[in-house]
N, C-alpha and C positions, 0 to 999 in steps of 0.2 A: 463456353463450349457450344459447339453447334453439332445439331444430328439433323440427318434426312431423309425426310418422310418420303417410301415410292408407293403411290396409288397405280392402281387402272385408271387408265378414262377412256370412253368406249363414246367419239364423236360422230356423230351423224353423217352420211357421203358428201353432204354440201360443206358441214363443217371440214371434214378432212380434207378435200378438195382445196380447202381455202388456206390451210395448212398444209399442206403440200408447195401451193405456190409462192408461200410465205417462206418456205424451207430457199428455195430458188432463189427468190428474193436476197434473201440475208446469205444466201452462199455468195452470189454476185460480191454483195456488198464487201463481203470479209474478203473476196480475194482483189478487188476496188484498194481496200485499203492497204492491201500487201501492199501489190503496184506502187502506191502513191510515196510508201515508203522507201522501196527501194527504187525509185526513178531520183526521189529527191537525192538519197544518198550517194549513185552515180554521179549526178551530174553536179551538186551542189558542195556533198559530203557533210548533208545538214540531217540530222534527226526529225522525224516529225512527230509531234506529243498527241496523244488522244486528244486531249483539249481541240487544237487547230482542225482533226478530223470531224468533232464533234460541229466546230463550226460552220464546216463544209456541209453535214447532214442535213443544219437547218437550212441553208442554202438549198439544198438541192429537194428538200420537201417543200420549200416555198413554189419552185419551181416545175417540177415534176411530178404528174397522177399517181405515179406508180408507186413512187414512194412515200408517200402521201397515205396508200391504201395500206402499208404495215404500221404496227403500232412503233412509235417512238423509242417506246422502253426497251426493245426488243433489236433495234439497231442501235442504239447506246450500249447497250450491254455484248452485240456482237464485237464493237470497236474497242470496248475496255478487251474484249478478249484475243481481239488481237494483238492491243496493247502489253498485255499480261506474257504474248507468245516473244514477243519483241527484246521485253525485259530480263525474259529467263537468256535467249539469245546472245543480248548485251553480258551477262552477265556471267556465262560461260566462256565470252572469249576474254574477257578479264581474267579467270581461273584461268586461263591457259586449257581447258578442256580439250580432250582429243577431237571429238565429236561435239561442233558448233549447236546441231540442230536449230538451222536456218527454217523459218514459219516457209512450208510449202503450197503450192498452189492446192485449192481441194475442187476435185473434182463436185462433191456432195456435202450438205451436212445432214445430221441426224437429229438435232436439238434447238431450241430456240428457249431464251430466256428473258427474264422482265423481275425487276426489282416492285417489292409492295413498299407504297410511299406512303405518310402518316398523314390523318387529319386532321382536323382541331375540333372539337363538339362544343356544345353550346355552353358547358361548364365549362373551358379552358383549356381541356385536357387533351391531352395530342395523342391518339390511337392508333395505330397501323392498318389498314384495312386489310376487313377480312374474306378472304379468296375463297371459304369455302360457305356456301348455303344450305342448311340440314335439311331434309324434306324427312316425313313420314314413309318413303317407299325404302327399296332396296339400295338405291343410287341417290347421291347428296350432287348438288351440282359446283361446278368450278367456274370461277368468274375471269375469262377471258379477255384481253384487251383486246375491243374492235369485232368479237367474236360472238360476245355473250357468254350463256351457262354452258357448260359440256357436261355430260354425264360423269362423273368420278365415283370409283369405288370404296369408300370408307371403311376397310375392314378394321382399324385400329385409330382411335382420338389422336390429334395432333398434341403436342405437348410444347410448352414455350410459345415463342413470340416470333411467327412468320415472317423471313425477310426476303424470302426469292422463289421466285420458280422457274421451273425448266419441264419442258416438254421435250419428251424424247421417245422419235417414232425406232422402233424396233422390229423384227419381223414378227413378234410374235402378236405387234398392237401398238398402241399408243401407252406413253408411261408418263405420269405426274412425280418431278422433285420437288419436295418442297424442304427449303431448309428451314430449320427454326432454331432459334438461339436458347438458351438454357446456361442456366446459373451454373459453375463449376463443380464438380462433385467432390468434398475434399478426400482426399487418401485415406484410408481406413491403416490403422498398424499392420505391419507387416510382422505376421506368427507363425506361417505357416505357407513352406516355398516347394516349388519341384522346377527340376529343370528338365528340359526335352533337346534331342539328340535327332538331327533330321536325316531322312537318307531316304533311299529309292527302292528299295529290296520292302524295308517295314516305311511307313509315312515316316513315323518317329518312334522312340522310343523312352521313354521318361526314366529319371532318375530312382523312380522305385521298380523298375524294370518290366513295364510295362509297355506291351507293343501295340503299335495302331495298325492297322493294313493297310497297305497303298492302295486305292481302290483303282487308278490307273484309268480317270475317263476316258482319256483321249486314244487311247488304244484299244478302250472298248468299241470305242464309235468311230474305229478309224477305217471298217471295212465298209461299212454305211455311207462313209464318207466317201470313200475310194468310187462304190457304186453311184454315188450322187452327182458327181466330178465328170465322171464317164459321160453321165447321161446327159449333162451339164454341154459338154462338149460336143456333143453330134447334133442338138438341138441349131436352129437356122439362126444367123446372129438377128437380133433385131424383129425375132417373132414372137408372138404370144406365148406361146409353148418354152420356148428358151427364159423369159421374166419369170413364169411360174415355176422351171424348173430350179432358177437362181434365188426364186424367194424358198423354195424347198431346203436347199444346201446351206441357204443362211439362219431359218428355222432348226434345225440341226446342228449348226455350232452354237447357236443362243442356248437349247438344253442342256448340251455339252458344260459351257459355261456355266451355263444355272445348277446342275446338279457338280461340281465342282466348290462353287461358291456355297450351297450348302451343307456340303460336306465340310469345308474350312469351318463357315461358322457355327455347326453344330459340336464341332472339335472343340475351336478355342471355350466355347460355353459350357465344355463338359469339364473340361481343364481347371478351370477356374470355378465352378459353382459344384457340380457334381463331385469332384472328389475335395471339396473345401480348402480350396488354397487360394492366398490373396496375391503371392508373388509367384509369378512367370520367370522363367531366365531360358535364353535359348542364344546362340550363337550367330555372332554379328558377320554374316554371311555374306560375300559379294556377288548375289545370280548373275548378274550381267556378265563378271569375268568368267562364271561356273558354266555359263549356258556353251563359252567356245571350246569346249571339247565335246567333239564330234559324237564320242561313244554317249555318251550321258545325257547331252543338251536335251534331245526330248522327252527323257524320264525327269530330267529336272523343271524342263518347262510344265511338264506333264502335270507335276507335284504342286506345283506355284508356291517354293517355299517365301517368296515375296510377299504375294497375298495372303500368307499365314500371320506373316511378322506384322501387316499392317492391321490386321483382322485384334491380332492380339493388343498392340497399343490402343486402338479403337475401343475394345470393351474395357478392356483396365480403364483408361480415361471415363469413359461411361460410370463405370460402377466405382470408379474410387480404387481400384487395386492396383498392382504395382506391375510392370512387365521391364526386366531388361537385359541387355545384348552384351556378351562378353565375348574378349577376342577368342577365334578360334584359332588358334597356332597350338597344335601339340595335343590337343582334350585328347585324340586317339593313340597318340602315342605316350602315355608315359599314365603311369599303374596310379590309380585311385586309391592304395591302399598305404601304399609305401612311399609315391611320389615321385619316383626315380622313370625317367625317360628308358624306353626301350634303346637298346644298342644300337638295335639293326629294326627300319622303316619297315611299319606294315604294309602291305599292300593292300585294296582294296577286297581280294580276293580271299584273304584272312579274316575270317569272322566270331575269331576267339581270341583277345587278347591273356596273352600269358606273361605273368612277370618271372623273368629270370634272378631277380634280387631276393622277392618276399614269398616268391610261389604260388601266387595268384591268378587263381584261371575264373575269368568274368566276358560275357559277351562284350562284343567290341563297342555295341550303341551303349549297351548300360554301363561302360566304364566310363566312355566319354561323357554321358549323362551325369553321373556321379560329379567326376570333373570339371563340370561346367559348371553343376553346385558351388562346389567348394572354391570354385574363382571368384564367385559371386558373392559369395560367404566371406572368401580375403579382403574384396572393395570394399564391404561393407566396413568392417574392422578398419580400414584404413593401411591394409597391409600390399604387398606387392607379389605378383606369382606370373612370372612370364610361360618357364619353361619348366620347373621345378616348385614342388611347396618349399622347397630349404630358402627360398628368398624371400622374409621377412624383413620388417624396421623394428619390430619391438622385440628386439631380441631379450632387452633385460628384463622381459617381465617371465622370460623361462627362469628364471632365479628366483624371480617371485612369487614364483606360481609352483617353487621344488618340482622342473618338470625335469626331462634329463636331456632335450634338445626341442633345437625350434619346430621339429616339425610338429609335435605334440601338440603346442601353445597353436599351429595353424589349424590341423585336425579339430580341435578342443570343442566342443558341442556340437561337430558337426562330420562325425563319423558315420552314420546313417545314413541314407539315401536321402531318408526325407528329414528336410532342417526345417530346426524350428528358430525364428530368428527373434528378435529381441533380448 
């Protein structure tokens, strides 16, 4: 398992300056190596491997000042990353994917990265070097390649065994990644689950019927925005005054994002710690297809149910607990109680699901919540439930169990919102 550490680091004008140009540097470089790739393929229709780039680098640092003045690790690791952009490429048009996503030319980049290589001590023993240096003040320092110390902010110990960093300039400053590797957490028993129901009206709503508010960043700060854009655009192109006012508009979408981002992860953490549950289940949701309708796309972009989903496998992995995705076909339509699909489709404008079978009147997030449970609840059992609970495999064990139909034996400890599994 790997986690990653983001510090401050707060570098001196000289140091950024040198970091800046280093930024240039390795932008050249990574679009050098697009080039190199798609000329060969024109004209040859040969691939080119990291490997043979990598040979050209040492080439061309033998040769050249310039590149000589960036550290090594740092254009190695741009080239794997182009490598990396290449292979997903490859590997989409294999799928037949609709959208190739051909590596683009970049005008900029924002990050520079370098691998920590191991060293041998006088016992034998091979240790990884370590990047960061504690002082007694408020700031520890970071051991840069070719650069020295930089100030870094330590508000929290690293954990595991350092394998990378990345530096990433942002508007708001300079940011330290650090990832480090960590023993796997194992799975804790699964006792105690709830499922959540996502939508735009409430964020979500959980299977004990429980609502969260949409907080709607992006529409809070979208008149802010509107104004910044404006101002953004009458500024002179290529003046002092237009830089600052573009570093203004890009400080204002990093908040946006930031107070976004901690709203998901105060979520997911509340989810799982605070109300004591070890399994997640939420619906395995396609945003990319959700995002093309026109009416909704920005209250969905808005929501990031994406970043929810990733947020939630991320700490269940962490901490050992469980999260999983089950299909969404029907959870809104068909009764939590009885099991029977509705006649006639809801629309989205319908916020009270009503059964005409069992006479069930339950909000629409909290039936689908329910139902998302109880799908989860069927995998688990080893049973099957597309569109109906009436589709089971273990039918004979209703005989065994003197029930008087399958659906019971499906319902059967998990008629409550909140399941208790094992």
């Amino acid at each position: 398992m790997k986690l990653t550490f983001r510090y401050p680091v707060y570098p001196t004008k000289t140091q950024e300056t040198t970091l800046l140009n280093w930024l240039d540097h390795l932008c050249e470089l990574q679009n050098s190596a697009r080039h190199d790739r798609k000329v060969a393929w024109e004209t040859e229709s040969k691939r080119v491997s990291c490997n043979e780039q990598q040979r050209k680098l040492k080439v061309a640092r033998e040769k050249y000042e310039d590149f000589r003045e960036v550290p090594q690790d740092m254009q190695v690791c741009t080239l794997e990353r182009t490598d990396k952009a290449y292979d997903g490429f490859y590997r989409r048009c294999e799928q037949g994917a609709v959208k190739k996503g051909y590596p683009r030319h970049r005008k900029s980049i924002r990050s520079m990265s370098w691998k920590l290589r191991k060293h041998t001590l006088k016992s034998g023993e091979r240790v990884r070097q370590n990047p960061i240096r504690e002082t007694a003040w408020k700031h520890d320092r970071l051991k840069v390649p070719k650069l020295g110390e930089v100030r870094i902010y330590m508000y929290r110990p690293l954990q595991g065994d350092p394998k990378s960093i990345t530096l990433v300039k942002k508007a708001s400053g300079w940011y330290a990644h650090i990832v480090c590797e960590l023993p796997d957490t194992p799975k804790v028993e699964a006792t105690e689950a709830i499922a959540v129901d996502m939508g735009t009206t409430h964020y979500l709503t959980t299977s004990e019927g429980e609502k969260e508010d949409n907080p709607r960043w992006y529409r809070q700060a979208e008149g802010l925005t509107r104004k910044h854009s404006k101002d953004l655009s009458r500024k002179k192109l290529g003046s002092n005054r237009k830089n600052k006012q573009q570093h203004k508009l890009t400080l204002h979408h990093e908040r946006t994002t930031n107070r976004r981002k901690d709203f998901i992860g105060k979520l997911v953490y509340k989810l799982y710690h605070h109300y004591g549950n070890n399994v997640l289940v939420a619906e395995n949701l396609h945003v990319s297809n959700m995002v093309k309708n026109k009416h909704l796309s920005k209250s969905i972009s808005d929501a990031s149910w994406a970043n929810f989903f990733k947020w939630c496998g991320n700490i269940a992995e962490r901490d050992g607990f469980h999260f999983h995705q089950v299909d969404p076909k029907n959870t809104s339509q068909t009764c939590s109680s009885c099991g029977q699909k509705s006649s006639k489709k809801l629309s989205l404008a319908i916020r009270t699901f009503n059964c005409s079978f069992c006479g069930t009147s339950l909000d629409r997030d909290h039936n689908a919540a329910i139902n998302i449970l109880l799908r989860a609840a069927a995998a688990l059992r080893g049973e099957r439930w597309l569109t109906t609970l009436y589709e089971t495999r273990n039918k004979n064990e209703v005989r065994d169990l003197d029930l008087t139909d399958a659906i019971q034996l499906t319902l059967l400890s998990v008629r409550s919102p909140s399941l208790r599994l094992g």
